[in-house]
Legacy VTK file of the C-alpha trace (Angstrom):
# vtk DataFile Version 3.0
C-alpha trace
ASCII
DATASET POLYDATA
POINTS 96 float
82.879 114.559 72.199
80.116 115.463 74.363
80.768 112.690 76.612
84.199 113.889 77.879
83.274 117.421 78.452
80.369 115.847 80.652
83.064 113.585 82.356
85.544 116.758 83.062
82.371 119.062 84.855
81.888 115.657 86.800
85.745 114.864 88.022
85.735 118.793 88.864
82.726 118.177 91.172
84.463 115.445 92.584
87.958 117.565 94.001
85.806 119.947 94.781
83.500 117.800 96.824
87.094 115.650 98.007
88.798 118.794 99.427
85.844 119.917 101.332
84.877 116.132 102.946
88.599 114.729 102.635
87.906 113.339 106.437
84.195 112.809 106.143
83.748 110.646 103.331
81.484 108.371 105.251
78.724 111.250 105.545
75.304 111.141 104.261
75.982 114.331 101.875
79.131 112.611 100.210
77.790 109.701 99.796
74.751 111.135 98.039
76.905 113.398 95.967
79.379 110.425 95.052
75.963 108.608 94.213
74.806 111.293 91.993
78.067 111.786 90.218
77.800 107.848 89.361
74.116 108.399 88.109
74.834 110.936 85.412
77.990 109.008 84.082
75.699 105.915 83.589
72.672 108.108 82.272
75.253 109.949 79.736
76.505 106.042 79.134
72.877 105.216 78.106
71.978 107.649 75.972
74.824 105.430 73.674
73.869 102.617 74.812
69.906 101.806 75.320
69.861 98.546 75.507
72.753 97.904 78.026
70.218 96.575 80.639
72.798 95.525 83.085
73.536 98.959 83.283
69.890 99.822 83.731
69.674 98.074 86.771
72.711 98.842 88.605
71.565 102.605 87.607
68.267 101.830 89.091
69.423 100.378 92.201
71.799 103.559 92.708
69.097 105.909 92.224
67.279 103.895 95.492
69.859 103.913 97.532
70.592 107.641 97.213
66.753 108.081 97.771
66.857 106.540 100.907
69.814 108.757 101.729
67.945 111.853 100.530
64.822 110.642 103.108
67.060 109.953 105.794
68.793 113.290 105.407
65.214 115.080 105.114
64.047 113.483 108.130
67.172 114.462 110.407
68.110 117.696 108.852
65.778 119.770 106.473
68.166 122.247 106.453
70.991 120.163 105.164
68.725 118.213 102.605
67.625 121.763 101.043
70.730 123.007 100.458
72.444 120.028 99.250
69.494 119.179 96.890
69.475 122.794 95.184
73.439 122.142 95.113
73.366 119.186 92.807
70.340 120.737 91.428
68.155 117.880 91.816
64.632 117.642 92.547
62.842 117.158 95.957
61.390 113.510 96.501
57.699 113.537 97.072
57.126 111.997 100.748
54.155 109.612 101.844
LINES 1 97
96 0 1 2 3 4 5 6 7 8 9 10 11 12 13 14 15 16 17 18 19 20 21 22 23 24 25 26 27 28 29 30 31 32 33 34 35 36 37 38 39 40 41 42 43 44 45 46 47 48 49 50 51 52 53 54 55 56 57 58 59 60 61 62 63 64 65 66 67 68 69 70 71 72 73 74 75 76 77 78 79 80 81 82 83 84 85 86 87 88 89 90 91 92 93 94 95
């Protein structure tokens, strides 16, 4: 039961995030929040299933490719990065 409650917050995200970037879905910010959308469905998935380790790794390689987004986007726009990281309420990557 918990898990489709969790699924409708995440699909209302996603109109909300669809009417606002309809034309821009190739920007760094969608794609980070489409990637971050994807990462708590497949966290929520494996809390039920812990030993689906295929799942594992394609969560694992998500959560690196939205990293590198999130540097990219810190690097080019701090302002940008801030506000879309306290949007998704997410925490801020430690830089080398």
């Amino acid at each position: 039961m918990v898990k489709k409650s969790f699924i409708s917050i995440i699909s209302e995200e996603e109109k909300k995030s669809e009417e606002e970037k309809k034309e821009n879905t190739g920007s760094v910010e969608f794609q980070i929040v489409s990637f971050t959308n994807k990462i708590r469905r497949l966290t929520s998935h494996l809390e039920f299933h812990r030993k689906d380790y295929l799942s594992q790794k394609g969560l694992r390689k998500i959560l690196g490719k939205r990293q590198r987004l999130l540097s990219y986007l810190a690097k080019k726009n701090r302002i940008r990065y801030k506000e879309l990281i306290n949007q998704l309420d997410i925490r801020e990557s430690n830089t080398r």
